[in-house]
N, C-alpha and C positions, 0 to 999 in steps of 0.2 A: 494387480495394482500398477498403477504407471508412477514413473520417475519425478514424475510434476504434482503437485500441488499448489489449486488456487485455493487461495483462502479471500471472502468475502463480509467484511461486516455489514450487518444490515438491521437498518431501524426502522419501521411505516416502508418498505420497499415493496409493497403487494401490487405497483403498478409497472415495475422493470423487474423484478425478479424471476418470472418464469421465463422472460424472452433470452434474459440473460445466461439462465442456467441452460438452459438449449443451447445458445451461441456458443457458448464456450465447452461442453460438452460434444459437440458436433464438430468441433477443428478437428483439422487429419492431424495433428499430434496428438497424443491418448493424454489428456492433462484430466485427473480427477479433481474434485470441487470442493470444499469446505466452507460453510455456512453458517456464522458465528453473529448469532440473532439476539438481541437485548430486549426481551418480550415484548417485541414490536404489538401493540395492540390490532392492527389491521387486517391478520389473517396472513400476513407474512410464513411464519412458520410453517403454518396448517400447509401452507402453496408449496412448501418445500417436500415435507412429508409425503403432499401425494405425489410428486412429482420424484420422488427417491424408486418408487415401484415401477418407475418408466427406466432409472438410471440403478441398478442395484450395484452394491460396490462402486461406486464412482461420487457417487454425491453423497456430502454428510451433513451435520447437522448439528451446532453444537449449540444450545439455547441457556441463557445467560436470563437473570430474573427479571433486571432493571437496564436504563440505562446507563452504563458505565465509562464511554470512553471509546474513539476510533483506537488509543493505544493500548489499551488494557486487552479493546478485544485481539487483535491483532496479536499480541503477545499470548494471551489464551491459543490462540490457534497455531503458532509458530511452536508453541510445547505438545501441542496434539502433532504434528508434523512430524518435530521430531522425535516422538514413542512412536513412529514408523519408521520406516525405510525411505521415504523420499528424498532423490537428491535435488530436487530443486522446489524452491517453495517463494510463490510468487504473491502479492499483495494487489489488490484491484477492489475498483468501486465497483457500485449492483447500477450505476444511472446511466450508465452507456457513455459516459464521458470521458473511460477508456476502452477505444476497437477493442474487442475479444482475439479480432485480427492478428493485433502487434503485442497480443503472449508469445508469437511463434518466431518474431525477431528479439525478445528477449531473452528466450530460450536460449536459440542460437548464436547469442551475443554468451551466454554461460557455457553451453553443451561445446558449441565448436569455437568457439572464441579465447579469449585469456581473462575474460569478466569475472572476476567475484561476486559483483552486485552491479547489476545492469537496470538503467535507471530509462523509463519511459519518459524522456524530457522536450517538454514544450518550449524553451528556449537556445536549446544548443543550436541550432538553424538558424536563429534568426525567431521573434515570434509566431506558435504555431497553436492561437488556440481562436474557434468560432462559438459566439453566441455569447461571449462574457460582454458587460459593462466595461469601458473606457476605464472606470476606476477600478474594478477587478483583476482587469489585467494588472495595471501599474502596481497594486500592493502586493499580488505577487510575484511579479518578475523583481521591483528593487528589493522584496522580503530575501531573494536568492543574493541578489547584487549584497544585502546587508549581512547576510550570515557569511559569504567569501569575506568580507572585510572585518568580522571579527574572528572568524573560526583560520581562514587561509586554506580552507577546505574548498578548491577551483573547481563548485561544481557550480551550472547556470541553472539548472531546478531543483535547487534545496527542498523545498516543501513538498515537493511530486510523490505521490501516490499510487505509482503502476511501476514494481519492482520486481525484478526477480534474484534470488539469496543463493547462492551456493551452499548444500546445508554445510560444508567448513567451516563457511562465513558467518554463520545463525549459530553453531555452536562454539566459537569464539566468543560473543556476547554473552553475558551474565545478563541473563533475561531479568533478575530479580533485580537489579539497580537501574529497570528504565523507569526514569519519572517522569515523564511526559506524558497529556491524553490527547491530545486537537493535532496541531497541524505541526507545533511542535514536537510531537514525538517522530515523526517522519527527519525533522534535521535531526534530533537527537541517532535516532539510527544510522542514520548517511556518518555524521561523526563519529560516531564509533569503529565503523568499518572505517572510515578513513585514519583515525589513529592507530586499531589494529596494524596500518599499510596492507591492505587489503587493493586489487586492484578495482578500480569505479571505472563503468566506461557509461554514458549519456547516449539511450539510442534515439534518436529525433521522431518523435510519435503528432498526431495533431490531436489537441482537447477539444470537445466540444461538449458546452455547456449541458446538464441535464435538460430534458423537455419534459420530463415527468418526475410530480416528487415534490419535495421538496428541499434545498439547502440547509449542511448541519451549521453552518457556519454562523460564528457569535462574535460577540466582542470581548470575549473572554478568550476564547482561543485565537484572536489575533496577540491580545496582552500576553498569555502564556509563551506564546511564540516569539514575542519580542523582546523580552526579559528573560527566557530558557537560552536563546544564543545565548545569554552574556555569561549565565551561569555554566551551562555547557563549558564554555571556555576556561572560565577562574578556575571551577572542579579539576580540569584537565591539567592547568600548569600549578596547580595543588598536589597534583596525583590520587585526587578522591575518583576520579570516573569512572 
């Protein structure tokens, strides 16, 4: 068993899924896989299943009935984690819009670094992301600019999706009080460790857009997102968080 653990949510990803579990299974650091599938109709699963006889011990598999949520499932998998030994447990998309590449500088940013939670971030540099729309960038880079201004949490990619946990830092969090599923359960997380005082460091990664697939993004999890800042905060200087 290696010290790493990716975990991957996936919904309809039968068209990057196999390339991905190869990528990421083939880095020279020994990072095992986790696979936390929302009965993707497309033969997603099935694609994982035969592909587990090629990787045994390394890739897993955890099949969920419906759709429920980027954060539910992510939490699901984060409790499979830790009923192991993992000490690091990292967060990533199946659409290649995070390198498999830069799990090995977030690693390194936890294993030899001072990081708690090391954050694959598309704005610490400067803008680093290819193939978005003009207007996708802007709502998420100010969605960052807007959660530092109401949380005081100085991170530049609040919403960022390519993490890596120190499990201290995952089992500090009371998994049962995260209520967020879209895009705000990601700042929900990032805040938590920040009130813990957990240390965050921003490794500067570039995004590029998926080319296969499609987008889970709604207008519902932009609303969740921009209404959960404010609750996040009130909860916190309530003392409910």
């Amino acid at each position: 068993m290696s010290d790493s653990l990716v975990i991957i949510p996936t919904y309809n990803e039968i068209e990057n899924i196999e390339s991905m579990i190869r990528s990421v299974l083939t880095l020279p650091h020994a990072f095992d896989l986790l696979i936390v599938d929302d009965g993707s109709p497309d033969g997603t699963a099935a694609k994982i299943k035969q592909l587990q006889v090629e990787f045994p011990n390394r890739l897993f598999i955890e099949e969920r009935t419906k759709k429920s949520g980027l954060g539910t499932a992510y939490v699901h998998g984060f409790r499979w984690a830790l009923a192991r030994t993992y000490a690091y447990i990292f967060e990533m998309d199946a659409d290649f819009s995070h390198n498999p590449q830069d799990l090995i500088k977030l690693y390194e940013a936890c294993h030899f670094g001072t990081a708690d939670l090391a954050i694959g971030s598309r704005y610490v540099t400067g803008v680093n992301v290819v193939n978005w729309p003009l207007s996708r960038v802007l709502l998420s880079y100010f969605a960052s600019v807007y959660v530092r201004w109401i949380t005081s949490m100085q991170i530049h990619d609040a919403t960022a999706g390519f993490i890596c946990y120190k499990r201290a830092t995952l089992e500090s969090i009371d998994l049962s009080k995260i209520k967020f599923i879209g895009y705000a359960f990601q700042i929900e997380m990032k805040y938590r460790v920040f009130v813990k005082n957990h240390k965050i460091q921003e490794v500067p990664i570039i995004f590029t857009d998926r080319t296969k697939g499609q987008s889970k993004m709604s207008n519902a999890i932009i609303k969740e997102a921009i209404f959960g800042v404010i609750s996040l905060r009130l909860r916190q200087l309530l003392h409910r968080l």
